[in-house]
N, C-alpha and C positions, 0 to 999 in steps of 0.2 A: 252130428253137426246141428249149430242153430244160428239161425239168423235173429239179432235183438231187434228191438223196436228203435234202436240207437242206428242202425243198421250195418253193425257189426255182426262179423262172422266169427262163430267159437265152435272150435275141435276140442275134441272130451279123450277121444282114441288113443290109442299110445303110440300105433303106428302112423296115425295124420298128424298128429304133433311133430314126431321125430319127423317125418316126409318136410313140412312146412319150415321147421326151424333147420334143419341143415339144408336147406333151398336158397344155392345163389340166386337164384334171380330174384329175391323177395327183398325188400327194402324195410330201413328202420327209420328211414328221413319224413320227418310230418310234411315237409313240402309235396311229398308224392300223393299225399292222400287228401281224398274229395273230401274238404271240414261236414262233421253233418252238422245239424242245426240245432240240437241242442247244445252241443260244446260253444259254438260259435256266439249264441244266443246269454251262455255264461260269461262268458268271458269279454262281450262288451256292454253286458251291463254291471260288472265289475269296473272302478276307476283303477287305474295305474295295471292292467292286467296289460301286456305286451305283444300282440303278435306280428312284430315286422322283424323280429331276430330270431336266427336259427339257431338251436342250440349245437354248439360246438362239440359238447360230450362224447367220447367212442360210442357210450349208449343209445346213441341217438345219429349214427352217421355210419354210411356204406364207403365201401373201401372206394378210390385207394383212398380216404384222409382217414377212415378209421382203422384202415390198416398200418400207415404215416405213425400215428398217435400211439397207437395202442405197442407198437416197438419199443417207443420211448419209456413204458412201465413196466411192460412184462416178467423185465429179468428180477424186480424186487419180488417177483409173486411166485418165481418157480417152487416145484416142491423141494429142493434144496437150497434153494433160501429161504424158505419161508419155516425147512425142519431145524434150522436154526438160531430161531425166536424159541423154539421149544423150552429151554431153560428159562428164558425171559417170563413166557404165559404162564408157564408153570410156580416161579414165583407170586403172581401176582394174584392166579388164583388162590397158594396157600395163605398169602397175605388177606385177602377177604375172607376166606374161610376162617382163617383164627377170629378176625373179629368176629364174627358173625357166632363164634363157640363162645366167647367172652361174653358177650349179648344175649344168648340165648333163647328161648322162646319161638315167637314167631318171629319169621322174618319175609318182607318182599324180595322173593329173587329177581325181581327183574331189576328192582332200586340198589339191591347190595352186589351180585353178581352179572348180571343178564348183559346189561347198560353198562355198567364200568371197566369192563375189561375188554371188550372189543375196541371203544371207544379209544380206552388206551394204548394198546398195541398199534390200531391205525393213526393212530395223532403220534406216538415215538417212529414208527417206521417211515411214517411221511417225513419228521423231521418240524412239527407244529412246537410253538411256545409253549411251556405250561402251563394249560389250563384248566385245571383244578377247579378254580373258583367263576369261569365261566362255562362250566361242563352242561349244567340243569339249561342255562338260556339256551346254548347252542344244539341240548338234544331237543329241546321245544322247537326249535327252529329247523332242525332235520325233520324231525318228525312231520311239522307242516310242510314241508316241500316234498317228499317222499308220498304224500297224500297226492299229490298230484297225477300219479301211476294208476289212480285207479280212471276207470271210463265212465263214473258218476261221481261228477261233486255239485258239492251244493254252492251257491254265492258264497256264504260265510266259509267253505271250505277255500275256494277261491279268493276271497279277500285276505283269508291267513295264511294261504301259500306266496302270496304277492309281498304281504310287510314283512313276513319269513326271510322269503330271498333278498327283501334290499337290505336286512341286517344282514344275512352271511353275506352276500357283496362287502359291504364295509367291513366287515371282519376279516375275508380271507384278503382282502387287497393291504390290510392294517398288517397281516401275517405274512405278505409277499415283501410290502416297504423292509417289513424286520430282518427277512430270510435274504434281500439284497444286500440287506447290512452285517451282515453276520451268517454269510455261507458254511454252509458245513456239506459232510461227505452224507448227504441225503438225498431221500428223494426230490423233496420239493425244490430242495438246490438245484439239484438237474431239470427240473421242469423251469423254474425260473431261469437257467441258462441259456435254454435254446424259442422258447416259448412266451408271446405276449401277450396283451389283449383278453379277448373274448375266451382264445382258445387257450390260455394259460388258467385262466377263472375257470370255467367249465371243466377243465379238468381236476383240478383241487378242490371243487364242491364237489363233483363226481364222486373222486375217491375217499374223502372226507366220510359222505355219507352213506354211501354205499357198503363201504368200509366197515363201519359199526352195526346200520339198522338192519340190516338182514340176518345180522348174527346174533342179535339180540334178539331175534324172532326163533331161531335155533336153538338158543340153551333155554329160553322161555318153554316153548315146545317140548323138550326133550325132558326138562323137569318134570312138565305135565304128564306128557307120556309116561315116564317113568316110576313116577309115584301112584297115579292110577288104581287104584285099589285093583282092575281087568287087569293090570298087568304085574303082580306080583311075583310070579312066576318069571317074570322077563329080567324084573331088578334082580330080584336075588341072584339071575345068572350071571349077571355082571359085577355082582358085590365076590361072587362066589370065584369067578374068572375075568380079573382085568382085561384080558388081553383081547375078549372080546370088543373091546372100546371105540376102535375103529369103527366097526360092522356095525354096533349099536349105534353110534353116528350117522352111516349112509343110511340103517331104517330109520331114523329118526325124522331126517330129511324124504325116504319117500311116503313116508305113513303122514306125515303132519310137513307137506312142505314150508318153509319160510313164503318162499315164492311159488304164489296159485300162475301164474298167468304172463305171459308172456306175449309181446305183440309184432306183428310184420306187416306189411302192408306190401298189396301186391302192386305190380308194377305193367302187368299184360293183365287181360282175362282170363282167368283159368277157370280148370274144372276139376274139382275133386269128389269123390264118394259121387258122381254123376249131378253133382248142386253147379252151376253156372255162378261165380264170384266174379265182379267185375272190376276192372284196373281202377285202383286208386282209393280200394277198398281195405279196413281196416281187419286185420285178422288176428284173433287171440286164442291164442292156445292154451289148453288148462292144463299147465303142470298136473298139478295136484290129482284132477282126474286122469289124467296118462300113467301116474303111479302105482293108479290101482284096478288099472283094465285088467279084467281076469283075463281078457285073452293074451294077455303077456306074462303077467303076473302068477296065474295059477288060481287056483278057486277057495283060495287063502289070503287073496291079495288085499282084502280090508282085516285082515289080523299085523297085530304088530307083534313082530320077531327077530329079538335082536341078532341072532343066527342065519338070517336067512341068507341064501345061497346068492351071489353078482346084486345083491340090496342095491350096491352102489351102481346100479344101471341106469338109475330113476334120472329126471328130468327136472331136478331139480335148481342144475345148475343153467338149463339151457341146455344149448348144442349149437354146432354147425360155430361161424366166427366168431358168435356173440356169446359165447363158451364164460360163463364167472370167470373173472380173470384171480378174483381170490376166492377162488376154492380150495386150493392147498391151504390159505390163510383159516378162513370157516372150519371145515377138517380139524384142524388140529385146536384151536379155539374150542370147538364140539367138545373133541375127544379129553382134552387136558378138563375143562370145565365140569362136564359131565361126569366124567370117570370119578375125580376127585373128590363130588359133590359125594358121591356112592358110596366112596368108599370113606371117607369124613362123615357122614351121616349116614348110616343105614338104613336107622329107625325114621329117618322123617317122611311127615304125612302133607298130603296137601289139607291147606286151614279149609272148613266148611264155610261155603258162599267166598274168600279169598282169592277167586279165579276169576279174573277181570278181562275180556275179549277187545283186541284195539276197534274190530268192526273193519277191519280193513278189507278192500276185496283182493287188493293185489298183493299186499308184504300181509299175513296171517301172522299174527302175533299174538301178547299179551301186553298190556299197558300194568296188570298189577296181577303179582301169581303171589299169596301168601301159602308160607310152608313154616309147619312147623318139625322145630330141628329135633325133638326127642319124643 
């Protein structure tokens, strides 16, 4: 455990995480917690930065309205609906791949695969307009609001998440006018039917963004991982046996999570590991180090193994209500993407110095991973 200078509390454990994040009585609502003073400090000397509106989000709200809301999506995300998009991803990824053979040479995966194929799944399954030719603004503009997540930013980071969000406002509200006009058997149909306001917006930038950025930190990641000149041995296993693909997926996600960090905020004073945290206090838990406590994991747990025994245990998804609600979606995204990639390319290497870090603290990603394909 540590307490920041920010005066946030962070769990490393794999048992205080799990404890924390399947903890009803723990709260995800900012109005519960004491603002500290540097957040507060950024964000009013930022112009047009906002803080008299709650956000509406499931991500951001304790039941019953996150329980209310979160009804309303779930059944598009089970794992039998989501295992049949599989033909669908599965297209899509062979459609990038041939380009990318026709092309040949080097290529960024995050610019040809990483970024366009989650993006696109989540924008067909929502039931979004084609956007094609606005795909590059609107992942600029996820991207700066997604920066938000982390528990240090800077003014400039702040200023770009504020012009960020008033273009997706105008965007998704230009996408609800059209989706009123031209109802189909989708999702955002169904959210537009019963849903207005604040809480119809906040949920469609939700899952918009949600939707794609984390899982383009996923094939980003797993490419890396897997090309890794340390881990040659792990690729070949999976070039050698598809079927491992799955399993190669959950390590994928707990060796190198998407998502470091996860936060709660308590609501009483409690006491853990015998530390006194006090109500109204911010708490984050680190994935990413929960993944790899050897007292859970084994004394192997900073090796990556696409074989390894319950991988899919990690905490990458969360826990407890706030459980990914697309992780069936990610999964199979992973496994189609990744697999594919293997077994379409064998030979490729990662390009020297082409390994570009977003710098994020809380989505771990890559902004630019060059590979070359032979």
């Amino acid at each position: 455990m540590h307490q920041s200078p920010l005066g946030v509390w962070i769990l490393f454990r794999h048992e205080d995480v799990n404890r924390v994040l399947r903890d009803p009585s723990m709260s995800v609502e900012f109005d519960n917690a004491a603002p500290t003073p540097m957040m507060a400090s950024l964000v009013d000397d930022v112009p047009g930065a906002r803080r008299d509106r709650r956000s509406t989000a499931i991500l951001n709200l304790d039941p019953p309205d996150h329980t209310r809301l979160r009804r309303l999506v779930q059944g598009t995300f089970t794992p039998k609906m989501v295992e049949a998009l599989r033909p669908r991803v599965q297209s899509l990824v062979d459609e990038t791949l041939d380009a990318m053979a026709v092309d040949g040479g080097t290529v960024d995966v995050i610019d040809r695969l990483a970024f366009p194929l989650p993006f696109t799944v989540i924008s067909e399954l929502l039931g979004m307009p084609d956007n094609v030719q606005e795909r590059e603004q609107l992942r600029s503009w996820a991207h700066a609001i997604a920066k938000t997540l982390d528990p240090i930013l800077s003014p400039d980071d702040v200023r770009a998440a504020v012009e960020a969000a008033d273009n997706m406002r105008a965007y998704i509200e230009s996408v609800v006018a059209w989706k009123r006009a031209n109802p189909a058997d989708d999702l955002l149909s169904a959210l537009v039917s019963v849903l207005d306001g604040e809480e119809l917006f906040d949920q469609i930038e939700l899952l918009f963004i949600a939707g794609h950025e984390t899982t383009v930190n996923l094939i980003g990641n797993g490419v890396h991982a897997l090309l890794s000149p340390a881990h040659d041995d792990q690729r070949r296993r999976v070039i050698d046996d598809p079927s491992l693909a799955p399993g190669m997926v959950e390590e994928v996600l707990r060796w190198d999570s998407p998502v470091q960090f996860s936060r709660r905020i308590t609501l009483d004073d409690i006491t853990i590991d015998g530390r006194d945290i006090e109500k109204g206090t911010f708490v984050m838990t680190c994935l990413a180090s929960s993944n790899r406590d050897e007292s859970h994991w084994g004394s192997d747990a900073a090796s990556f193994d696409v074989g390894r025994d319950a991988a899919g245990l990690h905490a990458s998804f969360g826990s407890g209500i706030h459980h990914c609600l697309g992780a069936a979606l990610a999964r199979l995204e992973g496994q189609v993407a990744l697999g594919t990639f293997l077994q379409r390319f064998p030979a490729a290497t990662l390009d020297d110095g082409g390994a570009v870090r977003n710098n994020r603290i809380v989505l771990r990603g890559f902004d630019r991973l060059a590979v070359s394909l032979a």
